[in-house]
Backbone bond lengths (Angstrom), bond angles and torsions (degrees), N, CA, C in turn:
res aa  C-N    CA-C-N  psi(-1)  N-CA   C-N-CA  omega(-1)  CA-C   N-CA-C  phi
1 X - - - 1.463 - - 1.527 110.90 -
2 X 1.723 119.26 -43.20 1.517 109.99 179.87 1.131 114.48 -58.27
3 X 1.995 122.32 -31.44 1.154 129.93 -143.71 1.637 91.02 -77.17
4 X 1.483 105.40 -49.18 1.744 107.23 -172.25 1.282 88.57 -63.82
5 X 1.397 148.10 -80.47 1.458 134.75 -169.91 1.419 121.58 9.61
6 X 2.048 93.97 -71.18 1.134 106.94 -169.10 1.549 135.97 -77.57
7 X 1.425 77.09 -1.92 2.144 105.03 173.93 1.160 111.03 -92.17
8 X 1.285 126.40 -24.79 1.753 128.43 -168.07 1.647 94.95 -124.80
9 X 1.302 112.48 18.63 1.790 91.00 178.00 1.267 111.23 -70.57
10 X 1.523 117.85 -24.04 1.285 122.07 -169.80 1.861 110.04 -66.54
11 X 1.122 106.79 -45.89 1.896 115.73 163.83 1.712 107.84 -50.20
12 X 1.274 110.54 -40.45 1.536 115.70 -151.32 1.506 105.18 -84.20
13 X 1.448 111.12 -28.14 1.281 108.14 164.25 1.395 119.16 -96.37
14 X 1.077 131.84 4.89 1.721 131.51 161.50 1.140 103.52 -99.60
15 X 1.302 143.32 8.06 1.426 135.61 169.14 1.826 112.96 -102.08
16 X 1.678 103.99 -24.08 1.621 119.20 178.19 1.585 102.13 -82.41
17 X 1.782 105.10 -41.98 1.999 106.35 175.16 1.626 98.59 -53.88
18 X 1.214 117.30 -40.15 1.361 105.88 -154.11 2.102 105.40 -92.41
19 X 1.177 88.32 -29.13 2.030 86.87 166.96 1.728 97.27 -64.17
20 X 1.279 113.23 -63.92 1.791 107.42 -166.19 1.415 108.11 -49.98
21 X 1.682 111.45 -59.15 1.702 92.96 163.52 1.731 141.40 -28.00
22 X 1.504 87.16 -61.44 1.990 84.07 166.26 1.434 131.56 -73.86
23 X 1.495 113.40 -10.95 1.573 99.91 174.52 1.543 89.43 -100.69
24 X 1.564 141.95 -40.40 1.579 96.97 -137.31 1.685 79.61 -116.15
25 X 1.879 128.96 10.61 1.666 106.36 175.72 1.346 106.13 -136.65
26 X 1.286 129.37 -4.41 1.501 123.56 174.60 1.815 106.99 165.68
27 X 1.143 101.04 157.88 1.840 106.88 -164.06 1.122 107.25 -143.15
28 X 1.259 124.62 150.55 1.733 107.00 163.72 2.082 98.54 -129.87
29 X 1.432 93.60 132.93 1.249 124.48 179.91 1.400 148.28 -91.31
30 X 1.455 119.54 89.73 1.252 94.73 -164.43 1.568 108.58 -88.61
31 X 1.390 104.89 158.55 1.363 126.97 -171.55 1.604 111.32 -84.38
32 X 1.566 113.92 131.13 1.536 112.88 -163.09 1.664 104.33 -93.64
33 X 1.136 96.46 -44.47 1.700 107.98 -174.45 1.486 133.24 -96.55
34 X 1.325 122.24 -155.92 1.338 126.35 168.85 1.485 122.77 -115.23
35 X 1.156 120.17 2.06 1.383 132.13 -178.28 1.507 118.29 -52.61
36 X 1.688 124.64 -37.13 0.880 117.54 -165.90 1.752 95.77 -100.28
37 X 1.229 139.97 7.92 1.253 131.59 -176.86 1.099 101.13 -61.13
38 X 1.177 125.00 162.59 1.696 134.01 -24.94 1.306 117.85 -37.36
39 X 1.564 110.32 -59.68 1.050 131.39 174.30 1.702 111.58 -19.54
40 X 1.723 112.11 -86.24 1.509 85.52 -156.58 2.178 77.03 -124.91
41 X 1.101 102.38 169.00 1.840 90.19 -174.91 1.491 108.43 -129.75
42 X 1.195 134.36 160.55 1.343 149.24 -173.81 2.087 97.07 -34.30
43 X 1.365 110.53 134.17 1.795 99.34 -177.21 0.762 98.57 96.17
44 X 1.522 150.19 -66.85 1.216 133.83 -136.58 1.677 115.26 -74.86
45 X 1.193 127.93 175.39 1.339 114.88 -156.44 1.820 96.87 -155.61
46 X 1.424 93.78 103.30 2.174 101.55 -164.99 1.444 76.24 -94.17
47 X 1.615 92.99 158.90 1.686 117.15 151.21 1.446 106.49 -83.12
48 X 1.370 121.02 141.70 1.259 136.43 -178.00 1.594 101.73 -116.89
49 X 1.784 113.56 90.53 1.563 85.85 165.10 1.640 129.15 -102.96
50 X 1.011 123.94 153.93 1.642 119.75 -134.87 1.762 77.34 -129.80
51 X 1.255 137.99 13.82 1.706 113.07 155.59 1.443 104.10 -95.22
52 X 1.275 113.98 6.54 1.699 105.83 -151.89 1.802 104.95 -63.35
53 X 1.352 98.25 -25.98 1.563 114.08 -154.28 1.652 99.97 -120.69
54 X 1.877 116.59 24.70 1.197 84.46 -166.21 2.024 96.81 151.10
55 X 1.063 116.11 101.79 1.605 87.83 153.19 1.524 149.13 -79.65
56 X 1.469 107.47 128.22 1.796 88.49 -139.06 1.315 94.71 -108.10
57 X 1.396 112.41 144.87 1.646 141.79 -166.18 1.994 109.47 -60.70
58 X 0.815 143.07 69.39 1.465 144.00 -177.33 1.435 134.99 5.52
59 X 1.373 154.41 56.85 0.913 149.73 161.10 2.231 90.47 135.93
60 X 1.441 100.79 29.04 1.534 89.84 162.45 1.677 83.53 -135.29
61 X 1.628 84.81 -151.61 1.494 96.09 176.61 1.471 95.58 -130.38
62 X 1.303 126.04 23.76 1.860 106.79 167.80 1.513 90.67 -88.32
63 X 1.705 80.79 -170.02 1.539 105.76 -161.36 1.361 96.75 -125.74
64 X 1.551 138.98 156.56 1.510 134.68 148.20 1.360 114.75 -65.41
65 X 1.317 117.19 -43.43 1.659 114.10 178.33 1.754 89.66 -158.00
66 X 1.503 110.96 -178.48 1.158 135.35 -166.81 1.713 105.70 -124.77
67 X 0.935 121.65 115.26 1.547 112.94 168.65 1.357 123.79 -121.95
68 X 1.210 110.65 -13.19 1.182 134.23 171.86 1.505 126.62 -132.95
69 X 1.494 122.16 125.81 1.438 118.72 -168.12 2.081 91.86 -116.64
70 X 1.281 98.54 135.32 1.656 118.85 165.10 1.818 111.95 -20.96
71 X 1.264 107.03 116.22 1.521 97.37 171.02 1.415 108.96 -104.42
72 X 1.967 123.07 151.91 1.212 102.84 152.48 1.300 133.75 -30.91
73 X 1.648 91.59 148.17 1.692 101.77 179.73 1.530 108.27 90.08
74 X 1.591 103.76 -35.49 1.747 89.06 -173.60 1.829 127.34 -66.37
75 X 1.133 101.70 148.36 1.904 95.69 175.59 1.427 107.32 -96.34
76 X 1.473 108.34 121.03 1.381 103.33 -169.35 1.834 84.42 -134.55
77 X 1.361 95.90 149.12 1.732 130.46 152.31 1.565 118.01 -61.36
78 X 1.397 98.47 136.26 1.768 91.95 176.65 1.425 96.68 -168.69
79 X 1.294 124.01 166.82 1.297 165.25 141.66 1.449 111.17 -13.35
80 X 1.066 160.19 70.72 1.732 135.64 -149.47 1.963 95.48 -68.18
81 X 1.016 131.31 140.31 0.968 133.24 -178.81 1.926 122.23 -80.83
82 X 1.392 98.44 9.53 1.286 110.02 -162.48 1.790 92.50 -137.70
83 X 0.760 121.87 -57.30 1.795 121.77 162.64 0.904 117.30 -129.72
84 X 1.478 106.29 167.27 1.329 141.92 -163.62 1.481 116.49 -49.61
85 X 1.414 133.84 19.61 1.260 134.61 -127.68 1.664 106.20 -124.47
86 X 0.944 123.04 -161.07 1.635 119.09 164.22 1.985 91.96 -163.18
87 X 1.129 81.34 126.59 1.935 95.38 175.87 1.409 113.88 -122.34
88 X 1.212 131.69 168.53 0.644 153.68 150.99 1.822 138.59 -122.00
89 X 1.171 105.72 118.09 1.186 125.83 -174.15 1.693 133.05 -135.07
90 X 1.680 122.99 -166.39 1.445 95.78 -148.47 2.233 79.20 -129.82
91 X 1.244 110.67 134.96 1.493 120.02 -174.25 1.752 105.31 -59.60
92 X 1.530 116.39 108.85 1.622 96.07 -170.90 2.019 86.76 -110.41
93 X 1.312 130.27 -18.95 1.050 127.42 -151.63 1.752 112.13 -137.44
94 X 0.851 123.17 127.60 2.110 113.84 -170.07 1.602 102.27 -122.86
95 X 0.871 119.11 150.94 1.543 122.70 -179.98 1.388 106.99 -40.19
96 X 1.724 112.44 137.04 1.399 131.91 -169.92 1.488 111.73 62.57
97 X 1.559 133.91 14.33 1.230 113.89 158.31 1.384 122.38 -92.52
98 X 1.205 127.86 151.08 1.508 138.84 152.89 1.074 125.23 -64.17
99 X 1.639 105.20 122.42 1.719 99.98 -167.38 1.524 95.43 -119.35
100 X 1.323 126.60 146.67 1.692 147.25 151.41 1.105 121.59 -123.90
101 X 1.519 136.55 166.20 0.920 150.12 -161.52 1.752 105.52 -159.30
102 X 1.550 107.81 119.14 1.358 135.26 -160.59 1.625 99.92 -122.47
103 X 1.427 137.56 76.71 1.360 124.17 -171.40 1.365 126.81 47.54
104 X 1.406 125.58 -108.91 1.290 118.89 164.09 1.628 118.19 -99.99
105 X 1.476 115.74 16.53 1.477 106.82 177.95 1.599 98.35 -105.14
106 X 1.282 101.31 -179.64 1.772 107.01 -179.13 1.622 104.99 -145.54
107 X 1.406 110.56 131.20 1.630 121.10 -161.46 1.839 113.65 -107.19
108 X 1.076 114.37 75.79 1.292 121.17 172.19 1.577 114.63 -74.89
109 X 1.699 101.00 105.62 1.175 106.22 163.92 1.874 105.80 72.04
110 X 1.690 100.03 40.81 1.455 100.68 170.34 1.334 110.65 87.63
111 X 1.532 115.32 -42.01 1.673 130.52 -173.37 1.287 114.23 -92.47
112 X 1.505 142.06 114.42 1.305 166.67 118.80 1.762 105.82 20.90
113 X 0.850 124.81 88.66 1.747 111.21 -173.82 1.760 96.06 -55.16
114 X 1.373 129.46 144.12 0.917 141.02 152.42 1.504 129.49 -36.63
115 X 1.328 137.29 106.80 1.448 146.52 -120.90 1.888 95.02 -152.83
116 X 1.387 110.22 131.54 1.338 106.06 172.57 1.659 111.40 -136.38
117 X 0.920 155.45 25.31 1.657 156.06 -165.22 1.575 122.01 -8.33
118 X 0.860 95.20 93.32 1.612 107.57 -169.50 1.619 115.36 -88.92
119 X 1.777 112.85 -29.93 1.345 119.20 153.92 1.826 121.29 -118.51
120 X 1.494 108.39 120.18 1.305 86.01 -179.31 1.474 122.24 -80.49
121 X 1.048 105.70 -6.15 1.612 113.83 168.28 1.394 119.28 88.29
122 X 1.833 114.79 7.28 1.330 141.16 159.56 2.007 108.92 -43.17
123 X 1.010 116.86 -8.19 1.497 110.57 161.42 1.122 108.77 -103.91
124 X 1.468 93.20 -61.17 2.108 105.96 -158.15 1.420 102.80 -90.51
125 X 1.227 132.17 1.79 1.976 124.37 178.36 1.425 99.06 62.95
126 X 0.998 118.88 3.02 1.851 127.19 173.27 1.709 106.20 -102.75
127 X 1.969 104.19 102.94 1.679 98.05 172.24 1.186 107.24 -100.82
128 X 1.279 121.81 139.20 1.315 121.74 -178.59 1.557 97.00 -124.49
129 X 1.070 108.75 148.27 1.500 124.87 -177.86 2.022 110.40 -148.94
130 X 1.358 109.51 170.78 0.982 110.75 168.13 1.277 130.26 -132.82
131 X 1.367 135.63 141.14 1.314 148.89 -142.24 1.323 135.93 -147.09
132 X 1.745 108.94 113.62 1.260 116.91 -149.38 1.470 114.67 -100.04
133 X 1.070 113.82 114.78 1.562 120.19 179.59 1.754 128.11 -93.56
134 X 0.907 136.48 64.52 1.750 124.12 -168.53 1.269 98.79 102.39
135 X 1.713 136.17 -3.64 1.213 122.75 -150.76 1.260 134.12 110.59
136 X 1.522 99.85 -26.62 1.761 112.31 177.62 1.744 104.30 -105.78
137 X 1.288 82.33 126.67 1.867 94.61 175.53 1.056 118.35 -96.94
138 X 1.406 135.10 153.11 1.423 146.48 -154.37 1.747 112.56 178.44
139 X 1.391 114.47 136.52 1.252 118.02 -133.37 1.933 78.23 -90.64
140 X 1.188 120.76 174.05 1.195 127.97 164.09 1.374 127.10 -148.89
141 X 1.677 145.52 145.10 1.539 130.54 -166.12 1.274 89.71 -148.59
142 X 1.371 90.32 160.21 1.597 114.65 -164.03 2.076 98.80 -151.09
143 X 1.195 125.55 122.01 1.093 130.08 -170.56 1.815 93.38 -107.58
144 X 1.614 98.06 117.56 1.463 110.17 -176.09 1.641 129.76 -59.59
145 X 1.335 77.85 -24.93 1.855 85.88 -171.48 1.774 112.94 -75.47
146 X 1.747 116.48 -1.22 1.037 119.52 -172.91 2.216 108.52 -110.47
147 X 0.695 128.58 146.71 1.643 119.64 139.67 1.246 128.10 -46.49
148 X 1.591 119.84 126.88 1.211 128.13 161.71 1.339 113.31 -79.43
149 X 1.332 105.57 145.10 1.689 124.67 -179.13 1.439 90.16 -76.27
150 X 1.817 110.51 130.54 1.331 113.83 169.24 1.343 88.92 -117.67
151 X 1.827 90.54 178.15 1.438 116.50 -172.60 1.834 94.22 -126.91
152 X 1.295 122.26 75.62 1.672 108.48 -157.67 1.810 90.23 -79.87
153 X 0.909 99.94 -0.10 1.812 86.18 -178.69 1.351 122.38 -120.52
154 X 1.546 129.97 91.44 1.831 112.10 172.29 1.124 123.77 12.22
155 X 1.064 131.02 118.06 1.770 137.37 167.76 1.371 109.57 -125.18
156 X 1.435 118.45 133.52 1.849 115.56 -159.52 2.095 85.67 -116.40
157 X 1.005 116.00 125.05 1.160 145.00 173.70 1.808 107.08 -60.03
158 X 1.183 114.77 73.86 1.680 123.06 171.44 1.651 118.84 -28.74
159 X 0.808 105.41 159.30 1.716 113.22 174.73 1.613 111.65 -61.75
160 X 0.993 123.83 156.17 1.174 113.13 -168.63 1.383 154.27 24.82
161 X 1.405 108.25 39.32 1.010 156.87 155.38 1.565 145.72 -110.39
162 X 1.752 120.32 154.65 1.514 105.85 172.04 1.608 104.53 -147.76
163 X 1.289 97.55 160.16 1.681 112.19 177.88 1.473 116.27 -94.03
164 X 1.488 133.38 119.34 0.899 129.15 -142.34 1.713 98.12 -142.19
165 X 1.162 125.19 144.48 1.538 126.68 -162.88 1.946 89.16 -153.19
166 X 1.407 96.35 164.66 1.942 117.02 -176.76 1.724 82.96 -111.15
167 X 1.208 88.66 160.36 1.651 106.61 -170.71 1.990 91.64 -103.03
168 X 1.373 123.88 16.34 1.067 109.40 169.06 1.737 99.93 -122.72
169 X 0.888 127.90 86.75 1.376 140.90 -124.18 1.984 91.44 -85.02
170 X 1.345 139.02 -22.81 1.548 121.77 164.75 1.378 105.91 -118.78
171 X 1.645 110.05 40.60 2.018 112.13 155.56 1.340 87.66 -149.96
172 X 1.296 137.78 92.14 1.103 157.46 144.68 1.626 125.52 -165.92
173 X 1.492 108.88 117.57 1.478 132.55 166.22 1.438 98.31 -60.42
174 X 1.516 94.34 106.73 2.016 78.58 172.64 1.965 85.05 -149.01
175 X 1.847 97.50 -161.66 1.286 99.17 -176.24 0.912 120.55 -57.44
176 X 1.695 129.74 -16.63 1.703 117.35 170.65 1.357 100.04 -56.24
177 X 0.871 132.52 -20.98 1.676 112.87 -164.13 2.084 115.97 -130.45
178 X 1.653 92.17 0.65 1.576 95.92 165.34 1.025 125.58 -158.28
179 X 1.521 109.09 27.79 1.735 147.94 162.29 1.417 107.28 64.14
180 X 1.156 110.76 -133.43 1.931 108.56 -167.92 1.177 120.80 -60.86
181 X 1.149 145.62 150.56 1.703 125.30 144.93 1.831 107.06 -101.36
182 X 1.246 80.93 129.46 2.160 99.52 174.45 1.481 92.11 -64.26
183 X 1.646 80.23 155.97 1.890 100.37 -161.60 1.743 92.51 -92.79
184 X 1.135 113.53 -10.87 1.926 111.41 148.66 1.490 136.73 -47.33
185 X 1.397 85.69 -55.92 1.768 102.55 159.25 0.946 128.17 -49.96
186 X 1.498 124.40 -37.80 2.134 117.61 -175.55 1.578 105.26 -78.45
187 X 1.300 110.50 147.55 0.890 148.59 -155.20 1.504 120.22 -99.45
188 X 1.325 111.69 -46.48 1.589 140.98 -163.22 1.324 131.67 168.87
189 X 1.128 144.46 -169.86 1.429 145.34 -162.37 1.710 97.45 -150.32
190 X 1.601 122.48 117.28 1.701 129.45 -171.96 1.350 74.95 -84.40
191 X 1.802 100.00 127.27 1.555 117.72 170.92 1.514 100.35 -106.48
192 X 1.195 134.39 -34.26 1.234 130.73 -136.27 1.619 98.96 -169.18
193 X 2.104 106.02 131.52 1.131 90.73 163.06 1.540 109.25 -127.00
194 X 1.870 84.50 141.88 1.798 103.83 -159.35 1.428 128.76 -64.30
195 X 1.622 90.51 -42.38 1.941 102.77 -173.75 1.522 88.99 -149.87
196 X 1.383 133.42 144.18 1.237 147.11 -170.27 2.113 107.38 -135.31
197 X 0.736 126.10 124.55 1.635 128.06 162.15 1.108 133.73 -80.38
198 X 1.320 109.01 -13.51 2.001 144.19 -172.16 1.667 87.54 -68.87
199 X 1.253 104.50 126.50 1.758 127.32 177.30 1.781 107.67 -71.87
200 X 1.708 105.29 -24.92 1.614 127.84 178.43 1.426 118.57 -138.57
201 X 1.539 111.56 137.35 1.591 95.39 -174.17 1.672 102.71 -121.07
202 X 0.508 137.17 -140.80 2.067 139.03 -179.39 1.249 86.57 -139.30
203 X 1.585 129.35 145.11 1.037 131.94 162.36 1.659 139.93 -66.54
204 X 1.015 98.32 10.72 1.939 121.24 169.11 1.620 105.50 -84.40
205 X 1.208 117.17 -16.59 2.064 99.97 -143.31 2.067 67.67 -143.16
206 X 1.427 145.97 68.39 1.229 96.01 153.77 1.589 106.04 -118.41
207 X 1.318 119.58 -168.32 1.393 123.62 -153.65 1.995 99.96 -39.45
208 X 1.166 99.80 152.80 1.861 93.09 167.83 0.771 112.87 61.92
209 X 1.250 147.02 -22.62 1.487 137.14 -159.33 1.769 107.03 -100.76
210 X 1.333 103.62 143.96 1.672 96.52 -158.16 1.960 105.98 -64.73
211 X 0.953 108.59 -155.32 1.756 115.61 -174.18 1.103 99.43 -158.10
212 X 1.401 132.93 2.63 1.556 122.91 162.34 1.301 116.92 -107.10
Protein backbone atom coordinates (compact mmCIF):
# COMPACT_ATOMS: atom_id res chain seq x y z
CA UNK A 1 0.00 0.00 0.00
CA UNK A 2 2.95 2.66 0.86
CA UNK A 3 4.68 1.44 -2.26
CA UNK A 4 1.46 2.40 -4.53
CA UNK A 5 1.16 5.61 -2.31
CA UNK A 6 4.43 6.51 -3.25
CA UNK A 7 3.85 5.89 -7.09
CA UNK A 8 0.47 7.67 -7.35
CA UNK A 9 1.18 10.49 -4.83
CA UNK A 10 1.66 12.57 -7.67
CA UNK A 11 -2.35 11.82 -8.90
CA UNK A 12 -3.32 11.85 -5.17
CA UNK A 13 -2.39 15.21 -4.63
CA UNK A 14 -3.95 16.79 -7.84
CA UNK A 15 -7.10 15.07 -7.21
CA UNK A 16 -7.24 16.60 -3.18
CA UNK A 17 -5.90 20.36 -5.05
CA UNK A 18 -8.68 19.86 -7.21
CA UNK A 19 -11.63 18.63 -4.46
CA UNK A 20 -10.35 21.75 -2.10
CA UNK A 21 -10.62 23.96 -5.13
CA UNK A 22 -14.35 23.08 -5.73
CA UNK A 23 -15.69 23.14 -2.29
CA UNK A 24 -13.90 25.92 -0.45
CA UNK A 25 -12.80 28.50 -3.94
CA UNK A 26 -14.93 28.02 -6.99
CA UNK A 27 -17.07 25.13 -8.86
CA UNK A 28 -18.63 24.92 -11.99
CA UNK A 29 -22.31 23.79 -12.06
CA UNK A 30 -24.48 22.34 -14.12
CA UNK A 31 -28.00 23.44 -13.97
CA UNK A 32 -30.80 20.62 -13.50
CA UNK A 33 -33.98 22.49 -14.19
CA UNK A 34 -35.98 25.27 -15.66
CA UNK A 35 -36.51 27.60 -12.90
CA UNK A 36 -34.02 30.03 -13.67
CA UNK A 37 -35.07 30.58 -17.47
CA UNK A 38 -34.62 32.96 -19.31
CA UNK A 39 -31.83 33.62 -17.52
CA UNK A 40 -29.77 30.48 -17.41
CA UNK A 41 -31.72 26.97 -18.85
CA UNK A 42 -31.69 23.25 -17.99
CA UNK A 43 -27.58 22.07 -19.14
CA UNK A 44 -26.15 24.95 -18.72
CA UNK A 45 -23.12 24.92 -16.53
CA UNK A 46 -22.33 28.60 -14.28
CA UNK A 47 -19.11 29.11 -12.39
CA UNK A 48 -19.92 29.24 -8.79
CA UNK A 49 -17.33 31.31 -6.97
CA UNK A 50 -17.59 30.46 -3.32
CA UNK A 51 -14.77 33.17 -1.79
CA UNK A 52 -16.95 35.90 -2.99
CA UNK A 53 -18.92 35.91 0.32
CA UNK A 54 -16.35 34.53 2.51
CA UNK A 55 -13.34 32.17 2.57
CA UNK A 56 -14.82 28.91 2.71
CA UNK A 57 -13.47 26.01 4.90
CA UNK A 58 -12.98 22.70 2.45
CA UNK A 59 -15.28 19.93 2.19
CA UNK A 60 -17.97 21.63 4.81
CA UNK A 61 -20.05 24.47 4.32
CA UNK A 62 -18.65 26.98 7.12
CA UNK A 63 -16.85 29.87 6.39
CA UNK A 64 -13.50 31.39 8.21
CA UNK A 65 -15.02 34.85 8.21
CA UNK A 66 -17.64 36.74 6.15
CA UNK A 67 -16.71 39.85 4.24
CA UNK A 68 -19.16 40.02 2.06
CA UNK A 69 -22.99 39.35 2.49
CA UNK A 70 -25.37 38.52 -0.90
CA UNK A 71 -26.83 41.60 -2.57
CA UNK A 72 -30.14 41.87 -4.38
CA UNK A 73 -30.24 40.63 -7.74
CA UNK A 74 -27.40 38.27 -7.01
CA UNK A 75 -27.66 34.42 -8.22
CA UNK A 76 -26.39 32.52 -5.57
CA UNK A 77 -26.10 28.56 -4.75
CA UNK A 78 -27.35 27.15 -1.55
CA UNK A 79 -28.35 24.34 0.56
CA UNK A 80 -32.30 23.92 -0.08
CA UNK A 81 -33.37 24.30 3.43
CA UNK A 82 -36.02 21.68 3.20
CA UNK A 83 -33.95 18.86 1.23
CA UNK A 84 -31.09 17.47 0.60
CA UNK A 85 -30.64 19.38 -2.61
CA UNK A 86 -28.54 22.35 -3.87
CA UNK A 87 -30.56 25.08 -6.02
CA UNK A 88 -30.03 27.70 -7.44
CA UNK A 89 -31.77 30.85 -7.47
CA UNK A 90 -31.90 34.71 -7.90
CA UNK A 91 -31.49 37.17 -4.31
CA UNK A 92 -35.01 39.11 -4.33
CA UNK A 93 -34.99 39.95 -0.42
CA UNK A 94 -31.75 40.63 2.33
CA UNK A 95 -32.23 40.74 5.96
CA UNK A 96 -34.91 43.33 7.27
CA UNK A 97 -36.64 43.69 3.95
CA UNK A 98 -40.35 43.39 3.29
CA UNK A 99 -41.34 41.18 0.75
CA UNK A 100 -44.98 41.07 -1.34
CA UNK A 101 -46.07 39.70 -4.19
CA UNK A 102 -48.51 41.62 -6.71
CA UNK A 103 -49.19 38.97 -9.70
CA UNK A 104 -46.17 39.08 -11.64
CA UNK A 105 -44.49 42.13 -9.91
CA UNK A 106 -42.59 41.82 -6.53
CA UNK A 107 -42.77 44.69 -3.71
CA UNK A 108 -39.64 45.28 -1.75
CA UNK A 109 -40.12 47.40 1.03
CA UNK A 110 -43.69 48.76 -0.08
CA UNK A 111 -41.99 49.60 -3.65
CA UNK A 112 -42.90 47.64 -6.91
CA UNK A 113 -39.41 46.50 -8.37
CA UNK A 114 -39.30 48.14 -11.71
CA UNK A 115 -40.97 45.84 -14.48
CA UNK A 116 -40.92 46.40 -18.33
CA UNK A 117 -42.79 43.55 -20.72
CA UNK A 118 -41.13 43.18 -23.70
CA UNK A 119 -43.17 39.88 -24.71
CA UNK A 120 -46.72 39.69 -24.01
CA UNK A 121 -46.82 36.21 -24.75
CA UNK A 122 -50.06 36.68 -27.09
CA UNK A 123 -48.45 33.89 -29.44
CA UNK A 124 -46.31 31.67 -27.32
CA UNK A 125 -48.38 31.94 -23.62
CA UNK A 126 -44.68 32.73 -22.67
CA UNK A 127 -44.49 36.62 -21.02
CA UNK A 128 -41.31 37.66 -20.71
CA UNK A 129 -40.51 40.91 -19.28
CA UNK A 130 -37.62 42.56 -17.72
CA UNK A 131 -36.66 43.35 -14.22
CA UNK A 132 -34.80 45.78 -12.37
CA UNK A 133 -33.24 45.13 -9.15
CA UNK A 134 -30.64 47.80 -7.39
CA UNK A 135 -30.05 48.77 -10.98
CA UNK A 136 -29.23 45.45 -12.51
CA UNK A 137 -31.69 44.14 -15.07
CA UNK A 138 -32.49 40.64 -15.76
CA UNK A 139 -35.01 39.23 -18.03
CA UNK A 140 -37.91 37.29 -16.29
CA UNK A 141 -40.97 34.68 -17.73
CA UNK A 142 -43.97 33.65 -16.57
CA UNK A 143 -46.01 30.96 -18.71
CA UNK A 144 -49.78 32.17 -18.75
CA UNK A 145 -51.64 29.15 -18.85
CA UNK A 146 -50.39 28.38 -15.20
CA UNK A 147 -50.88 30.40 -11.62
CA UNK A 148 -48.31 32.38 -10.10
CA UNK A 149 -47.22 31.62 -6.58
CA UNK A 150 -48.20 34.72 -4.54
CA UNK A 151 -47.01 36.05 -1.40
CA UNK A 152 -50.61 37.94 -0.50
CA UNK A 153 -49.19 38.72 2.89
CA UNK A 154 -45.88 40.95 3.95
CA UNK A 155 -43.10 38.71 4.97
CA UNK A 156 -40.06 40.63 6.82
CA UNK A 157 -36.80 38.84 5.87
CA UNK A 158 -34.99 37.68 9.45
CA UNK A 159 -31.41 38.25 10.22
CA UNK A 160 -29.38 36.05 8.68
CA UNK A 161 -31.17 35.13 6.15
CA UNK A 162 -32.54 35.75 2.37
CA UNK A 163 -35.60 35.59 0.11
CA UNK A 164 -34.93 33.99 -2.92
CA UNK A 165 -37.29 33.51 -6.15
CA UNK A 166 -36.39 31.65 -10.08
CA UNK A 167 -36.58 34.19 -12.74
CA UNK A 168 -39.20 31.84 -14.37
CA UNK A 169 -41.63 33.00 -11.94
CA UNK A 170 -44.70 29.74 -12.15
CA UNK A 171 -41.70 26.78 -12.49
CA UNK A 172 -39.74 27.59 -9.65
CA UNK A 173 -39.61 26.07 -5.96
CA UNK A 174 -38.40 29.03 -4.26
CA UNK A 175 -39.12 31.00 -0.91
CA UNK A 176 -42.78 31.36 -1.74
CA UNK A 177 -43.05 27.92 -1.09
CA UNK A 178 -39.99 27.01 1.46
CA UNK A 179 -39.47 30.44 3.05
CA UNK A 180 -35.98 31.90 3.91
CA UNK A 181 -32.72 30.35 3.21
CA UNK A 182 -30.02 30.86 6.32
CA UNK A 183 -26.98 32.70 5.28
CA UNK A 184 -25.24 29.12 6.38
CA UNK A 185 -26.77 27.51 3.58
CA UNK A 186 -25.22 29.54 0.46
CA UNK A 187 -22.77 28.09 -1.07
CA UNK A 188 -21.33 30.70 -3.61
CA UNK A 189 -22.23 33.55 -5.84
CA UNK A 190 -23.00 32.31 -10.12
CA UNK A 191 -20.35 34.67 -11.64
CA UNK A 192 -20.24 33.42 -15.01
CA UNK A 193 -22.02 31.32 -17.47
CA UNK A 194 -19.55 28.62 -18.78
CA UNK A 195 -21.22 26.33 -21.46
CA UNK A 196 -24.99 26.87 -22.31
CA UNK A 197 -27.20 24.21 -24.70
CA UNK A 198 -29.99 26.98 -25.26
CA UNK A 199 -30.25 27.39 -29.30
CA UNK A 200 -31.01 31.43 -27.88
CA UNK A 201 -29.71 33.27 -25.00
CA UNK A 202 -31.14 36.91 -23.69
CA UNK A 203 -28.57 39.30 -23.89
CA UNK A 204 -27.69 39.62 -20.01
CA UNK A 205 -26.49 35.81 -19.45
CA UNK A 206 -24.44 35.02 -22.80
CA UNK A 207 -21.49 32.63 -22.88
CA UNK A 208 -18.52 34.40 -20.62
CA UNK A 209 -20.09 37.19 -19.79
CA UNK A 210 -20.24 37.75 -15.99
CA UNK A 211 -23.90 37.36 -14.07
CA UNK A 212 -23.16 39.71 -11.36
Amino acid sequence: MRKFLRRHRGIFFIVLGVLCFRTAIADWNPVPTGSMEPTIYPGDVVLVNKTLLGPALPFTKGRLWAWQEPRRGDIITFQAPHVDEVYIKRVIGVPGDRIRTDGIRVLVNGVALPLTVIDDGNTSGILRAVETIDGREHYLQVNQRYLVQQLREEVVVPEQAYFVMGDYRNNSEDSRVFGFVPAANILGRATRLAVSVAEERNPFTSIGQRME
